[in-house]
PDB file of N, CA, C and O in Angstrom, chain B, residues numbered from 101:
ATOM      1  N   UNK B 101      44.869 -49.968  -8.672  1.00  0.00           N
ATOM      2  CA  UNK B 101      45.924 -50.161  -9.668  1.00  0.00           C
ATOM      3  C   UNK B 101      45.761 -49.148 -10.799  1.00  0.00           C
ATOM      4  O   UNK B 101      46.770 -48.552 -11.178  1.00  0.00           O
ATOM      5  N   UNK B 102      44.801 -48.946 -11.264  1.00  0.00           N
ATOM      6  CA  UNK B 102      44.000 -47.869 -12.215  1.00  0.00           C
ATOM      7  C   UNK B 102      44.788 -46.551 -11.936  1.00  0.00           C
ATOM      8  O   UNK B 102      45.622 -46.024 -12.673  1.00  0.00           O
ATOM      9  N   UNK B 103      44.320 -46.103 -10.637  1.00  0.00           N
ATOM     10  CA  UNK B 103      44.399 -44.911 -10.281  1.00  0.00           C
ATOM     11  C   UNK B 103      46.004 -44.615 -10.277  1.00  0.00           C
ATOM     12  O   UNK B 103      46.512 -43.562 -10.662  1.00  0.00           O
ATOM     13  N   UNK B 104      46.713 -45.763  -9.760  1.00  0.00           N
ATOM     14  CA  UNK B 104      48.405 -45.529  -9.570  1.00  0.00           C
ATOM     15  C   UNK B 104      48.648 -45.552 -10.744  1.00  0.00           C
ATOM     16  O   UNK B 104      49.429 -44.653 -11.057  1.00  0.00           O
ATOM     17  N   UNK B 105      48.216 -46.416 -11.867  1.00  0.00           N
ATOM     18  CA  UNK B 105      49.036 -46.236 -13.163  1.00  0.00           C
ATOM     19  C   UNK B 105      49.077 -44.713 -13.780  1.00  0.00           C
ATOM     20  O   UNK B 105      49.981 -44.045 -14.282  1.00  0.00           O
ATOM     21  N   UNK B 106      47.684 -44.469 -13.514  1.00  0.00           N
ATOM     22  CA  UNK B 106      47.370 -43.041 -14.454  1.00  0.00           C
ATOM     23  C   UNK B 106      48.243 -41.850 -13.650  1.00  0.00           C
ATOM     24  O   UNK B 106      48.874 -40.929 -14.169  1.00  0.00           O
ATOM     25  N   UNK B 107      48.070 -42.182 -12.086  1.00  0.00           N
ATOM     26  CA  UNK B 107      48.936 -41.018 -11.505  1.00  0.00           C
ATOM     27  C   UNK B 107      50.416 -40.825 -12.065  1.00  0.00           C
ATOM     28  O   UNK B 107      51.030 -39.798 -12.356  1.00  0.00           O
ATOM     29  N   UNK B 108      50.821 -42.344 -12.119  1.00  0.00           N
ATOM     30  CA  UNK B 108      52.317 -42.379 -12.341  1.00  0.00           C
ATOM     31  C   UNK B 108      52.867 -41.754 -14.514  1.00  0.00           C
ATOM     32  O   UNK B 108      53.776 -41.156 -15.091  1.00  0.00           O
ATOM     33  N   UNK B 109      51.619 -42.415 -14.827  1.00  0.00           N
ATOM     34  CA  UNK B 109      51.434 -41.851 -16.418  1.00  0.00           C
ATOM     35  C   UNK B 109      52.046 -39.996 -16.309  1.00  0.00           C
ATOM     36  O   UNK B 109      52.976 -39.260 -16.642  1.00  0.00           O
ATOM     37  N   UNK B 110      50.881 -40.012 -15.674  1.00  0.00           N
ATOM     38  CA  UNK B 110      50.489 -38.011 -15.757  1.00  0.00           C
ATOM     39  C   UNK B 110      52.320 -37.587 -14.625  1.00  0.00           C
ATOM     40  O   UNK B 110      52.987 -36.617 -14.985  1.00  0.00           O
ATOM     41  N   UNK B 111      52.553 -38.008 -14.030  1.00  0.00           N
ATOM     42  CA  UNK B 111      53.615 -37.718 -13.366  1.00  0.00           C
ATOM     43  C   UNK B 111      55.054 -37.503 -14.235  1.00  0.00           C
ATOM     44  O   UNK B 111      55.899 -36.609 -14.269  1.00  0.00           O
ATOM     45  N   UNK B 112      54.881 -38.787 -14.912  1.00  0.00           N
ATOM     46  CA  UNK B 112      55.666 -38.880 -16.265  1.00  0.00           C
ATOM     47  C   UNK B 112      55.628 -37.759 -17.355  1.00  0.00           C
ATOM     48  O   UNK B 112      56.632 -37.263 -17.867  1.00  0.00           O
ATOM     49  N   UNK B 113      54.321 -37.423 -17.643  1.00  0.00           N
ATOM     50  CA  UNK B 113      54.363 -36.770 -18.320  1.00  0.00           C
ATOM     51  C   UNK B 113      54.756 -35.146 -18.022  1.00  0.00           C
ATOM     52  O   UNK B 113      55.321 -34.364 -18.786  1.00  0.00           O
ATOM     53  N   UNK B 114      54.397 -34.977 -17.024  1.00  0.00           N
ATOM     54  CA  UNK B 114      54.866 -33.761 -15.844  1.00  0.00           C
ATOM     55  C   UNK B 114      55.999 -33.374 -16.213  1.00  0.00           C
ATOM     56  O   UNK B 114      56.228 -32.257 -16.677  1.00  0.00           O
ATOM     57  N   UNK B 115      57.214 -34.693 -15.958  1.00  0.00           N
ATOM     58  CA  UNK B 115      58.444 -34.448 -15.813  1.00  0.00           C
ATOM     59  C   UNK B 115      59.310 -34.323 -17.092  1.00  0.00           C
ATOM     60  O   UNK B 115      60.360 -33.700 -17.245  1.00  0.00           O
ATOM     61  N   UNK B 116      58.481 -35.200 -18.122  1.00  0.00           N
ATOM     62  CA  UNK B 116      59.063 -34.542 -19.521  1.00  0.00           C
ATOM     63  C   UNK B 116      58.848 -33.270 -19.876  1.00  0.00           C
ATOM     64  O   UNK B 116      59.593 -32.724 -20.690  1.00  0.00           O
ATOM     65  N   UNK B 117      57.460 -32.422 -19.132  1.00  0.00           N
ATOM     66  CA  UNK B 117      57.419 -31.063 -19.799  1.00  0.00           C
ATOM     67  C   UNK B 117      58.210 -30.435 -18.974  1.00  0.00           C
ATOM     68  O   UNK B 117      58.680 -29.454 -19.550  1.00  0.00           O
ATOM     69  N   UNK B 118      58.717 -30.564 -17.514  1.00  0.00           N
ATOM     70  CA  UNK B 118      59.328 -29.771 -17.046  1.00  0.00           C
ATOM     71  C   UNK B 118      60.676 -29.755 -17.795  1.00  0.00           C
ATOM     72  O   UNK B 118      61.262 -28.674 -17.859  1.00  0.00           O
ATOM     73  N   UNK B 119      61.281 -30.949 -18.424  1.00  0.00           N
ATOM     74  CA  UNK B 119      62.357 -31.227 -18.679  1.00  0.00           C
ATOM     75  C   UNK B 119      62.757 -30.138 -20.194  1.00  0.00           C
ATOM     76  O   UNK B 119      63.816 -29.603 -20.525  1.00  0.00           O
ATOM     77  N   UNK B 120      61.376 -30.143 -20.850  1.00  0.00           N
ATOM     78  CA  UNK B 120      61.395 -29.616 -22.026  1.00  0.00           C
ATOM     79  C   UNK B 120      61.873 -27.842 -21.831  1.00  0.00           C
ATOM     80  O   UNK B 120      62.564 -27.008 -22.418  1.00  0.00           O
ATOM     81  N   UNK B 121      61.121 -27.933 -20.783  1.00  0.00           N
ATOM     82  CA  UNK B 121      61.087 -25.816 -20.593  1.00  0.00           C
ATOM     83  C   UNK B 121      62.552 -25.709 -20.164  1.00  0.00           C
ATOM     84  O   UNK B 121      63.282 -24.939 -20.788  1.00  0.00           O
ATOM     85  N   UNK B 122      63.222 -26.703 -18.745  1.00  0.00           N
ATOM     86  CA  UNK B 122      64.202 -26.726 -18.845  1.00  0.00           C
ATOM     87  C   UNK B 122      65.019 -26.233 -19.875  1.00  0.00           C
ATOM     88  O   UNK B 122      65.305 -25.058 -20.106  1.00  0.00           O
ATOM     89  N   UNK B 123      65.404 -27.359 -20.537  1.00  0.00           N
ATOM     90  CA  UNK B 123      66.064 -27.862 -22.212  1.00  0.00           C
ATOM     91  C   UNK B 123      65.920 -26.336 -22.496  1.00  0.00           C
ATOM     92  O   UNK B 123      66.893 -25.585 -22.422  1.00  0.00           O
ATOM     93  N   UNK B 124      64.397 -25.814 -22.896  1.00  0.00           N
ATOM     94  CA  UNK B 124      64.357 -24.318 -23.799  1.00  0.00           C
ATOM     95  C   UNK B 124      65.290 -23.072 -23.330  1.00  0.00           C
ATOM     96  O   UNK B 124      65.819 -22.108 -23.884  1.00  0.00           O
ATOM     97  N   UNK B 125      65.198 -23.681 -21.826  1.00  0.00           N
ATOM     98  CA  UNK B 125      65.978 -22.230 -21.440  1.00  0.00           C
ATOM     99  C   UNK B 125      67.603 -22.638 -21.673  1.00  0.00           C
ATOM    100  O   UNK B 125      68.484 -21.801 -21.479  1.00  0.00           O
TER     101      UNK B 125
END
């Protein structure tokens, strides 16, 4: 359960930075 939360955390967070560079361009 540990391991899925943190994967799914960091995944999350993944997709907001991709979203951000997105956004910049």
């Amino acid at each position: 359960a540990t391991r899925y939360e943190k994967t799914a955390c960091s995944y999350t967070a993944n997709w907001h930075l991709v979203a951000t560079i997105l956004a910049a361009k």
